[in-house]
C-alpha positions, -999 to 999 in steps of 0.1 A, spaced: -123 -111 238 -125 -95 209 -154 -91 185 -148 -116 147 -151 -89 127 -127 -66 148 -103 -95 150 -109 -97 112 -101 -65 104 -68 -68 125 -59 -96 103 -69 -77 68 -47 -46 81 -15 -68 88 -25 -87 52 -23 -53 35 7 -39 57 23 -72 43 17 -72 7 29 -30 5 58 -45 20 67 -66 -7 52 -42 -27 81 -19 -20 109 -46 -19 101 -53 -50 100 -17 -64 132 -11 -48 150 -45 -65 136 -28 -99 154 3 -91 183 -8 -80 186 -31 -112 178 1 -137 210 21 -117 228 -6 -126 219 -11 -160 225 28 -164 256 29 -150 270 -1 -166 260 15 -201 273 46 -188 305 29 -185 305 13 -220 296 43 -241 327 63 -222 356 66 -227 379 50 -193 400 82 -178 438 80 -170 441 90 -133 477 84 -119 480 48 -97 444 35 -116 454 2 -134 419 1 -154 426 21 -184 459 7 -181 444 -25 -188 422 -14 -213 445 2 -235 465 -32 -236 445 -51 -257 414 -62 -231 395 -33 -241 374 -59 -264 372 -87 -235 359 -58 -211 334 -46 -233 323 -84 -238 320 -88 -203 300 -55 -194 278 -66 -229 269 -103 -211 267 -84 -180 237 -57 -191 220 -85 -211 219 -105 -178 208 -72 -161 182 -70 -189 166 -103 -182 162 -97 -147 149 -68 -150 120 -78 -173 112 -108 -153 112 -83 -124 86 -65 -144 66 -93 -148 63 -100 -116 58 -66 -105 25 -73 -119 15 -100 -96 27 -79 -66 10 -52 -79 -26 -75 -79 -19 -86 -44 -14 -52 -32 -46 -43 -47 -62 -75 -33 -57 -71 2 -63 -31 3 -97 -38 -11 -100 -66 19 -86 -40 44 -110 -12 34 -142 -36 31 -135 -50 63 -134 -11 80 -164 -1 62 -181 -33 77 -165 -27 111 -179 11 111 -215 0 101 -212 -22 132 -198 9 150 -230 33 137 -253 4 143 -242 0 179 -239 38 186 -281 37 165 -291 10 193 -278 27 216 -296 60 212 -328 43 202 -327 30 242 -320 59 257 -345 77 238 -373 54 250 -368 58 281 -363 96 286 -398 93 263 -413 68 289 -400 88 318 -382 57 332 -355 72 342 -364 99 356 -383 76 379 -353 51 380 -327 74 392 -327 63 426 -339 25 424 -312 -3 423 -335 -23 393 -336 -1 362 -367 -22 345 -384 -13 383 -401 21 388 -398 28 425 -435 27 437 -435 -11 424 -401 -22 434 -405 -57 446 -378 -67 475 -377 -99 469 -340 -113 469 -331 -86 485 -308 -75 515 -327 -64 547 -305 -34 540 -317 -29 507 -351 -32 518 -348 -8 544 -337 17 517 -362 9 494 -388 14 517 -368 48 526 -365 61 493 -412 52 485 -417 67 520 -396 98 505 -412 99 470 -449 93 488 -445 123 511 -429 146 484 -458 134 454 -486 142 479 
């Protein structure tokens, strides 16, 4: 199982991955709005071109000219409305983003303190007991908190005894 504050980084990550999604929808709707308002304006402030089989300028030059440019006038003030209220919004988005990367980088700066904390611990041990000499003493012995000369065999296996025994005999002939 995993650790909370692992588990709670996971969930900060997928937070933050989630709101710089939306993030970018909603950057992209803002875009894709402003190409249309440009191109609609585009379209206004030109004049239409003649090709041969196109029934548009046909239909401009025929009086509807003034009911076209209505409609593309209705059209970019509708376009205009969205896009400020897609502004306004963008601001809230923008917050939220901002919100949850702060969660997602707090939550990895707690989650590498545990890390360096753990790893600390880890060393501190090790380094009192190469300082006690324990396990140089413990290499062979099935008990680490046991030096061999005062292994106990109680709860033991005949067979462990046996090698026990074995391994003091050893170290009693080799010290002397």
């Amino acid at each position: 199982m995993k650790r909370p504050l692992t588990q709670l980084a996971e969930l900060a990550a997928l937070q933050h991955d989630a709101a710089m999604a939306t993030l970018a929808q909603h950057n992209r709707a803002i875009q894709t709005l402003e190409l249309h308002i440009s191109n609609l304006r585009q379209r206004l402030h030109t004049a239409p071109e003649s090709e041969q089989g196109d029934a548009f300028p046909l239909a401009l030059t025929s009086g509807h000219y003034g009911t076209w440019q209505r409609w593309v006038e209705r059209e970019l003030t509708k376009l205009n409305c969205d896009l400020a209220r897609a502004r306004a919004d963008r601001e809230s988005v923008v917050q939220n983003a901002r919100l949850a990367f702060g969660r997602k980088s707090a939550t990895e700066a707690l989650v590498d303190k545990e890390k360096q904390a753990q790893q600390m611990k880890a060393r501190k041990r090790f380094e009192q007991s190469v300082s006690q000499g324990s396990l140089a003493r413990n290499l062979f012995s099935f008990d680490s908190h046991r030096s061999i000369g005062t292994a106990s065999t109680a709860g033991l296996t005949p067979l462990e005894e046996s090698r026990i025994n074995k391994l003091e005999n050893f170290h009693g002939k080799t010290d002397s």
